[in-house]
C-alpha positions as a printed Julia matrix, in Angstrom:
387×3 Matrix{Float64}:
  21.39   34.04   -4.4
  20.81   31.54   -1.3
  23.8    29.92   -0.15
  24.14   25.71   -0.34
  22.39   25.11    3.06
  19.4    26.93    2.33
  16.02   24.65    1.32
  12.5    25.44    0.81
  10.46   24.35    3.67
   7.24   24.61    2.0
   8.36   22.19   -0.65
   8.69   18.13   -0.99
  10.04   16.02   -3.58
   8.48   12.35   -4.16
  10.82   10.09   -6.18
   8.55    6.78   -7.34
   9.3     4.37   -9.7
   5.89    1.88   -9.32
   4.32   -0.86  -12.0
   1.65    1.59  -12.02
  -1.3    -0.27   -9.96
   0.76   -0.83   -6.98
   0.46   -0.12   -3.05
   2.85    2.62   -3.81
   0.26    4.1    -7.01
  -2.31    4.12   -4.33
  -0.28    6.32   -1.57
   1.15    8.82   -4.22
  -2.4     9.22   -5.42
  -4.02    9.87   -2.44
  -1.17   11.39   -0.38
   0.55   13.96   -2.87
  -2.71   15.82   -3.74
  -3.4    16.31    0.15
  -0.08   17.47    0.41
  -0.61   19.8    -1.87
  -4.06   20.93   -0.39
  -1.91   21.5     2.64
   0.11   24.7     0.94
   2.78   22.5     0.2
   4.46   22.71   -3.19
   4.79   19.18   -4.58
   7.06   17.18   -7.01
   6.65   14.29   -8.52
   9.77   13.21   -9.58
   9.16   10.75  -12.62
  11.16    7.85  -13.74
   9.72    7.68  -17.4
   7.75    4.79  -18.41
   6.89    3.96  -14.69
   4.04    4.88  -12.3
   2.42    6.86  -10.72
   0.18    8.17  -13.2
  -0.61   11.58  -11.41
  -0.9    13.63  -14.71
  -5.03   14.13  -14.56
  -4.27   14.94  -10.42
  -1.66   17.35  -11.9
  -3.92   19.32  -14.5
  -6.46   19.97  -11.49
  -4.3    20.24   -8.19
  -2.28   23.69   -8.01
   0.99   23.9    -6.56
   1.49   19.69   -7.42
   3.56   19.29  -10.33
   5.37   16.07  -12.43
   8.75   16.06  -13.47
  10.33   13.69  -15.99
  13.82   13.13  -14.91
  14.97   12.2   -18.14
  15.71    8.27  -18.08
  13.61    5.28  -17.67
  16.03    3.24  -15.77
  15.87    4.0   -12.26
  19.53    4.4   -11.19
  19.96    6.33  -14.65
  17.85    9.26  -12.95
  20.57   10.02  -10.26
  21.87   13.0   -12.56
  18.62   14.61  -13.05
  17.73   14.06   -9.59
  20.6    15.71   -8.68
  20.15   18.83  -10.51
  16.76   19.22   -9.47
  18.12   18.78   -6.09
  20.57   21.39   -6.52
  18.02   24.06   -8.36
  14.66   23.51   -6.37
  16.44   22.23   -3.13
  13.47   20.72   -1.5
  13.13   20.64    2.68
  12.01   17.48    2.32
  12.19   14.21   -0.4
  10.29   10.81    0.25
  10.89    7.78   -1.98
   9.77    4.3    -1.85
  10.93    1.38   -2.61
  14.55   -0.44   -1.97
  16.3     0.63   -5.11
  14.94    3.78   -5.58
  15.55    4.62   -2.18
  19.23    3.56   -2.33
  18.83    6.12   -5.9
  17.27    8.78   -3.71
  20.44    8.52   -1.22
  23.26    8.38   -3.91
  22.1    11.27   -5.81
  20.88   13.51   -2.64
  25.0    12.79   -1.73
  25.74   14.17   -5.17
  23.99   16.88   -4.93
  25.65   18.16   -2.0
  22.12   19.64   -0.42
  20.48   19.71    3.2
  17.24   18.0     1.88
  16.2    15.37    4.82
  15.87   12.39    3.44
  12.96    9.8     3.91
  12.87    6.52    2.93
   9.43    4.02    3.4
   9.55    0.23    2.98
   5.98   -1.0     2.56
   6.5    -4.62    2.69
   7.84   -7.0     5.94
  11.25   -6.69    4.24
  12.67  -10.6     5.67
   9.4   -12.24    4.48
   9.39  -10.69    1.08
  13.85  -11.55    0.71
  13.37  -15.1     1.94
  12.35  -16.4    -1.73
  15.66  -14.74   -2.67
  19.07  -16.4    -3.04
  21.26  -16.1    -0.15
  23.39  -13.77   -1.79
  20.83  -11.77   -2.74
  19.52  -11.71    1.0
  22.75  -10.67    2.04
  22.86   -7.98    0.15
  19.66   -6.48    0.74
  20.33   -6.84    4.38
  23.8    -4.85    4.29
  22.28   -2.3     1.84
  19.56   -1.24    3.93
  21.2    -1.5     7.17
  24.16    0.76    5.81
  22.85    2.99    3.7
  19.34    3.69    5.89
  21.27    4.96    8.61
  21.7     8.29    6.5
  18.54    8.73    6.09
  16.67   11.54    8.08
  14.01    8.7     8.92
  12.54    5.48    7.4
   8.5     5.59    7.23
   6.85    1.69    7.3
   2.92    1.06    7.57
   2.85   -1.18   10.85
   4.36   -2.16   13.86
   5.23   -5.72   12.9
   7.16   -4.53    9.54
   8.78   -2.09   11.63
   9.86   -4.84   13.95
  11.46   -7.01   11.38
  13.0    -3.69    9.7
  15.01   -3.61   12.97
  15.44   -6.86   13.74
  16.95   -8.17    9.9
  18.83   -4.61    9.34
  20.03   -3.86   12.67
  18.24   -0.32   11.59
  18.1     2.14   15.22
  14.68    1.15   16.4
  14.3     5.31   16.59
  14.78    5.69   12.82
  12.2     3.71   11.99
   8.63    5.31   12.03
   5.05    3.76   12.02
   3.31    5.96    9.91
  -0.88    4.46    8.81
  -0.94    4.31    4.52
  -3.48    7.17    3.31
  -5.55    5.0     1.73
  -9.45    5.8     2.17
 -11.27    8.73    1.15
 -12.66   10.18    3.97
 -16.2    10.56    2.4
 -16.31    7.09    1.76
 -16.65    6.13    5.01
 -20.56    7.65    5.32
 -21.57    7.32    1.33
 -20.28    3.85   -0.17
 -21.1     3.81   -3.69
 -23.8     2.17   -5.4
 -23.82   -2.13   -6.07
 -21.75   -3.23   -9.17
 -24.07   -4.0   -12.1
 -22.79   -7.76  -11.99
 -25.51  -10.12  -10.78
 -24.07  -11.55   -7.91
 -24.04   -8.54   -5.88
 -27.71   -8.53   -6.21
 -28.44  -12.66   -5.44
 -30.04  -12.66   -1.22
 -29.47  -16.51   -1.75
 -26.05  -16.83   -2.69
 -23.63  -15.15   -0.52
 -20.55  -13.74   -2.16
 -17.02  -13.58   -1.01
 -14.78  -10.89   -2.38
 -10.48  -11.35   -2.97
  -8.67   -8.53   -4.81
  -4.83   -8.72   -5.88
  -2.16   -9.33   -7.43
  -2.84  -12.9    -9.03
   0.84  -14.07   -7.18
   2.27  -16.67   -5.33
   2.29  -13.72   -2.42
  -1.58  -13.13   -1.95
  -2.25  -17.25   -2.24
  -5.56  -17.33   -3.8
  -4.9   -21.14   -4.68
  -5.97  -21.15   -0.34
  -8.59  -18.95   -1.04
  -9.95  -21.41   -3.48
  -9.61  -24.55   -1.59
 -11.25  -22.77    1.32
 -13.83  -21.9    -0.95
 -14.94  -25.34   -2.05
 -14.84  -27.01    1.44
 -17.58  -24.2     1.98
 -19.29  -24.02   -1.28
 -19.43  -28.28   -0.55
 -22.27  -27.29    2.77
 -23.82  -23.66    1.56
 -24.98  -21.58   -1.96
 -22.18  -19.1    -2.14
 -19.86  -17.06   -4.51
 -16.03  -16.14   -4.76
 -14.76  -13.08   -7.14
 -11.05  -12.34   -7.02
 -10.48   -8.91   -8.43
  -6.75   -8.56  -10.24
  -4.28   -9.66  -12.77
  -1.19  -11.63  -12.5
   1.26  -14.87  -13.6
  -1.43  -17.3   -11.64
  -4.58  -16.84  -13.6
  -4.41  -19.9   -15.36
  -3.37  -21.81  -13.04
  -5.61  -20.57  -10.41
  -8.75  -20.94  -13.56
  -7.38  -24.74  -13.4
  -7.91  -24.81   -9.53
 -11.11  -24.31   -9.42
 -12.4   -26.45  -12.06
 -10.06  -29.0   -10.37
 -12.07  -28.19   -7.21
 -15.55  -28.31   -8.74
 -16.61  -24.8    -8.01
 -15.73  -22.94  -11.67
 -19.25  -21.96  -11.9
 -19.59  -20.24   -8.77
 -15.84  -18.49   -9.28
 -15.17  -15.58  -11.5
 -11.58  -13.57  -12.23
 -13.01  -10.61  -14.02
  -9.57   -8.76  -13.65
  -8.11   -5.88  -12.09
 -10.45   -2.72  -10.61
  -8.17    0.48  -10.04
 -10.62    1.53   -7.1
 -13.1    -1.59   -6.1
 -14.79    0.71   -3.53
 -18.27   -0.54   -5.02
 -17.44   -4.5    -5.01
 -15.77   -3.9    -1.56
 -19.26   -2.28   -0.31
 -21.47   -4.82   -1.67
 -19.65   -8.26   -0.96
 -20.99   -9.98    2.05
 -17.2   -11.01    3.05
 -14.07   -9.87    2.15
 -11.22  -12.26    2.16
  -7.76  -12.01    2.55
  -5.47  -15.31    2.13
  -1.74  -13.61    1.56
   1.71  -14.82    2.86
   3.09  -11.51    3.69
   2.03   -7.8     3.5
   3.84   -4.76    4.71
  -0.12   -2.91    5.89
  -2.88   -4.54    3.1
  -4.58   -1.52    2.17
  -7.23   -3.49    0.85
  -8.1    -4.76    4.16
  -7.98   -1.18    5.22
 -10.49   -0.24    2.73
 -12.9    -3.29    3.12
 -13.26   -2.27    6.91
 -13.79    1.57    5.77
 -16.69    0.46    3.72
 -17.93   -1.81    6.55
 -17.35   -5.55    5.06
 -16.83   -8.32    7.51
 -12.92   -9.53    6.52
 -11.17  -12.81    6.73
  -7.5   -12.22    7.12
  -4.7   -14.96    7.35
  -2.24  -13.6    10.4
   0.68  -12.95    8.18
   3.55  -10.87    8.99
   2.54   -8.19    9.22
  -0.78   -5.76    9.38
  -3.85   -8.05   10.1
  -3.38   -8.81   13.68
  -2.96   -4.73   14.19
  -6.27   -3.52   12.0
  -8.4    -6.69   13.66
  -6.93   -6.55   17.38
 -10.24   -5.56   18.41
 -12.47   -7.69   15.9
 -14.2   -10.95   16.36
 -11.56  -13.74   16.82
 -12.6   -15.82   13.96
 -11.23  -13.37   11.75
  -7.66  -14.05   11.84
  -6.62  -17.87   10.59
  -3.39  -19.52   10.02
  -1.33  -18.86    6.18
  -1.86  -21.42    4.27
  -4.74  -23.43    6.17
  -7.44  -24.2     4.29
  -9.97  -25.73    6.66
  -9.44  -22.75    8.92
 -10.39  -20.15    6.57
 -13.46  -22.1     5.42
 -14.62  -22.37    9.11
 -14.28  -18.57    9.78
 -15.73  -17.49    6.64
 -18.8   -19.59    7.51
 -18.46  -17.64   11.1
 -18.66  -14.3     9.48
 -21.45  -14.9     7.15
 -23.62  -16.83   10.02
 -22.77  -13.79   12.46
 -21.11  -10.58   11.01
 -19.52   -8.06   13.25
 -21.21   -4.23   13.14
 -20.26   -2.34   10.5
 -19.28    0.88   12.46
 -16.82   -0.93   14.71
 -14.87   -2.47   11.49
 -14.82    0.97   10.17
 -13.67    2.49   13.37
 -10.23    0.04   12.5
 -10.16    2.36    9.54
 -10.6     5.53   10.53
  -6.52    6.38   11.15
  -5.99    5.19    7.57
  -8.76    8.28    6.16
  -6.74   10.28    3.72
  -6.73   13.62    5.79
  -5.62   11.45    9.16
  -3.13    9.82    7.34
  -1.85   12.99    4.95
  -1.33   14.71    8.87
   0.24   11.61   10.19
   2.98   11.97    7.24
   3.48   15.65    7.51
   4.37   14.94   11.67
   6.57   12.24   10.81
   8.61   13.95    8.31
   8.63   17.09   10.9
   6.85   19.09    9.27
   3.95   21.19    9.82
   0.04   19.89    9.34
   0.12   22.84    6.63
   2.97   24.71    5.11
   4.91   27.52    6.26
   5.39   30.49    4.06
   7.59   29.18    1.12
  11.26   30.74    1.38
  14.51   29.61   -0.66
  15.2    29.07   -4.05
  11.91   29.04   -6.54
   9.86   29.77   -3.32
């Protein structure tokens, strides 16, 4: 029988509680099968009713398996947390999220157990508060600047969210780790997919400009839109947004508002838009804040010229090497429509924009994780309980 302090170093725990077609859906489904690939035994531990979806990843990955913890409220899973914690006793857990990671620390105190804890925030944490009462703000701030601290690190996807992590929590700038998003296939970066069966990916005389999101107040699509008309008013062109949200109407009414309905379509959400990505002559990115926009990431992969506004935080990082008139103001209108008539006059090469890319490539990224947790690029031989 191993005594209380032993863990398995060969195994890690994942505790995710996600809408299901989140940022966070997209790193658990990229990053816990390459753990796994790695020799690493992996759990997914499940709040019921939420993402990720991993099951088909499951069926087909050995040594990566799901576990239901029992509840569908997230702070209702601290018990069964904690008696996984106490029977597998993992080397290592990562969660995401605020409240699950304030879940993952309660019930890893519980359990009594040397698991290192790390948390990630994907978001620029004082951006995405701000809309929030101040009470709210308040406590946000005190939670994650008193509760982080026990953490064995806290894993964010850029320099500038790490910055404001610091700055708003009064977090030890050494706890806080830059660690790139496994986002992009790596064999996507030398064989993009096919064109989309949709007939504006195949019109030479009518340029078309690609958003994806969440249809939200965040990713500002109504500035995408009035961008969009000032330069739909001198030039044949196209916008699709790819995504579902609260704003569809209301961004539907925009554009007939605007006079360009007929060269706008919202044909919903796309789980992996590798193909419209590929195929668009510009990607565009209008949002407030981000944490790292993995779309972004994944435009550059497939070698898409991007807009970006400079929001806090990720752009300026992927495009500090890329043409100037990528990056415009939040919010401005007129700016956007001037660089997105830049790009499509002159676009940049495609292999420098996926050279931006390259540290987000899903084995780059999958070792980039491993180091930052302290761990090794593949597992050691399994030892403790279950090994």
């Amino acid at each position: 029988m191993p005594d209380a302090l032993t863990t398995d170093p060969g195994r890690i725990a994942c505790l995710f509680s996600t809408s299901g077609h989140s940022g966070v859906d997209r790193l658990a489904q990229h990053l816990l099968p390459a753990l796994a690939a790695r020799g690493y035994r992996v759990d997914l531990l499940r709040v019921r009713r939420h993402g990720p979806d991993l099951s088909a990843a499951a069926a087909t990955t050995p040594r990566l398996d799901i576990i239901d913890l029992g509840s569908r409220h997230t702070y209702a899973c601290v018990p069964g947390i904690v008696r996984y914690l106490r029977r597998a006793r993992p080397g290592v857990m990562l969660s995401d999220k605020d409240r699950v990671n304030r879940t993952a620390l309660a019930a890893r105190a519980l359990a009594g157990v040397t698991t290192r804890l790390f948390l990630r925030s994907g978001t620029t944490l004082s951006v995405d508060l701000a809309s929030r009462s101040p009470v709210q703000r308040r406590l946000q701030r005190w939670s994650v600047g008193r509760l982080y601290r026990h953490a064995a690190g806290v894993l964010v996807p850029s320099r500038g969210a790490a910055a404001d992590l610091t700055a708003f929590a009064g977090l030890a700038p050494g706890l806080v780790q830059v660690v790139p998003t496994p986002v992009v296939p790596d064999a996507l970066f030398d064989d993009p997919p096919a064109a989309p069966a949709h007939p504006w990916f195949h019109d030479p005389d009518a340029p078309l400009i690609l958003g994806v999101g969440e249809l939200s107040r965040r990713k500002d699509f109504a500035t995408l839109l009035r961008g969009f008309a000032r330069l739909r008013a001198h030039r044949p062109c196209r916008l699709m947004i790819l995504g579902e949200g609260g704003e569809r109407q209301a961004l539907l009414a925009e554009a007939a508002a605007l006079g360009v309905a007929d060269d706008v379509a919202l044909p919903g959400f796309a789980p992996k838009p590798y193909a419209e990505l590929a195929h668009a002559d510009l990607f565009a990115l209008t949002s407030r804040w981000e944490g790292m926009p993995l779309v972004l990431v994944e435009a550059l992969a497939l070698g898409t010229p991007v807009v970006a506004t400079d929001c806090p935080s990720g752009p300026r990082e992927l495009l500090a090497n890329g043409p100037p008139d990528a990056l415009v103001p939040v919010g401005d209108a007129p700016a956007l429509a001037k660089a997105l008539a830049a790009l499509l006059d002159a676009p940049p090469a495609a292999a420098a924009l996926r050279q931006a890319a390259r540290p987000y490539a899903i084995a780059a990224a999958t070792t980039a994780y491993l180091a930052a947790m302290g761990l090794p690029a593949t597992a050691p031989t399994a030892r403790g309980p279950n090994g």
